[in-house]
C-alpha positions in Angstrom: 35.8 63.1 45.8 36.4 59.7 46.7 40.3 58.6 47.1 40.9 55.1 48.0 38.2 54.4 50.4 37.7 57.9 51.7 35.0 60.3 50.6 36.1 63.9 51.0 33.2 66.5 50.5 33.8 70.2 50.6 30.5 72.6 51.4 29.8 75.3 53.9 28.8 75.5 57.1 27.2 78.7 58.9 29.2 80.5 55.5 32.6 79.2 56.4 34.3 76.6 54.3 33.5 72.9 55.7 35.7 69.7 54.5 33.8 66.3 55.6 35.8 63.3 55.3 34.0 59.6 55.9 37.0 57.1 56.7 36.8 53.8 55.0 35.9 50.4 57.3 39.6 48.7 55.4 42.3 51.0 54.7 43.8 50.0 51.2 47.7 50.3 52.7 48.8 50.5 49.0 47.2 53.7 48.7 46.5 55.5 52.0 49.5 57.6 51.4 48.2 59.0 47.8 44.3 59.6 50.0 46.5 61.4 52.5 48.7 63.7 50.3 45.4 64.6 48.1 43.6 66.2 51.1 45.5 69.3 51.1 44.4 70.1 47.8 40.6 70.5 49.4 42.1 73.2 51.1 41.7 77.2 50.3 44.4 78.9 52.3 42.5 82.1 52.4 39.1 81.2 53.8 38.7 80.1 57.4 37.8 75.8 57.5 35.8 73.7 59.6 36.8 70.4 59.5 34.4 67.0 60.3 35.8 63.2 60.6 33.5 60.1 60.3 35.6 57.6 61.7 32.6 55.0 62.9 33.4 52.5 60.6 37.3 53.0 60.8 39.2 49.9 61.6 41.9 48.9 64.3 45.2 51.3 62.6 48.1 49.7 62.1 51.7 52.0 63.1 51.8 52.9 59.3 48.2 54.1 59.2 49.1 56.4 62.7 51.9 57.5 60.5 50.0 58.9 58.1 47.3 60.4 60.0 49.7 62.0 62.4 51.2 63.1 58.9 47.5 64.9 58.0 47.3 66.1 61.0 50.4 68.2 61.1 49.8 69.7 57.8 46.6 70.7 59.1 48.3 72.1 62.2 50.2 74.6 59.5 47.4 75.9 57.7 46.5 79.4 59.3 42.6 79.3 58.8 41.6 75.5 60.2 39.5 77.2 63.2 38.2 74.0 64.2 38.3 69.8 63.7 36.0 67.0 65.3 35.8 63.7 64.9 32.4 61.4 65.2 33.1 57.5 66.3 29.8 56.5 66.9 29.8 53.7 69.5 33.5 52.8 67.8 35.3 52.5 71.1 38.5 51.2 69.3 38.3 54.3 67.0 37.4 56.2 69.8 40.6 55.5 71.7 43.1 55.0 68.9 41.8 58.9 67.2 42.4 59.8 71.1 45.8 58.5 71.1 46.9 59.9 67.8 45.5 63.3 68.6 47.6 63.5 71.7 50.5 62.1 69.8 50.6 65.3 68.2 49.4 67.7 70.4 45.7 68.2 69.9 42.9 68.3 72.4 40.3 64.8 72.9 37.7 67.2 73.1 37.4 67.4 69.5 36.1 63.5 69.6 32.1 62.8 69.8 29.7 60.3 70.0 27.4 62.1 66.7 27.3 64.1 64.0 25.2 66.3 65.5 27.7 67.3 68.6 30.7 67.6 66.6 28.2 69.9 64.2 27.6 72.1 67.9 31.3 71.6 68.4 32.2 73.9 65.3 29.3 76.4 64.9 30.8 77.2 68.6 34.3 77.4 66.9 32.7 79.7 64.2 30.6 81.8 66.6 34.0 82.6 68.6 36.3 83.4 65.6 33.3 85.8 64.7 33.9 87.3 67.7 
């Protein structure tokens, strides 16, 4: 599904439900809020989610873009089964430390930022393996 800009794909990963967003490289301000209050609807309350964020091509936010993301991210906060998030910036130091300030803004660990796909992939099949256990 792709909502103004942003491509939303919902698979598994290691059996568990897995919701991949891909940020756009301009946010269309007109509709940001209408991308943002569609992602809960990706959601399935009763199965535990992994969660993925491509933000390498994401451009510099402005304070109404932090509003809304801060907005996601505390709906996500809410939703019992979200074992796990990361976020891949890629060599996107400017996504890299504005993901890093909104996370922190709301109470999240950095940890959950990488540099690829493949160690925020390692980052929640360790998430999975532990909720397993």
């Amino acid at each position: 599904m792709q909502i103004a800009g942003f491509i939303f794909t919902v698979s598994e990963l290691e059996g568990y439900r897995f919701i991949e967003t891909v940020f756009p490289a301009e946010f269309d301000r007109d509709r940001l809020w209408a991308a943002a209050s569609s992602y809960p609807t990706l959601w399935d309350e009763s199965r535990p989610t992994v969660t993925l964020n491509d933000i390498r091509l994401m451009p510099e936010m402005d304070d109404e873009a932090r509003r809304v993301l801060r907005w996601v991210l505390q709906q996500n906060q809410i939703r019992a089964r979200l074992l796990a998030t990361s976020w891949v910036t890629g060599d996107n130091q400017v996504a890299r430390q504005q993901i890093e300030s909104v996370l922190t803004s709301v109470g999240r660990p950095v940890t959950t930022v990488f540099n690829t796909r493949a160690e925020a992939l390692t980052h929640l099949r360790g998430a999975i393996r532990e909720w397993q256990d």
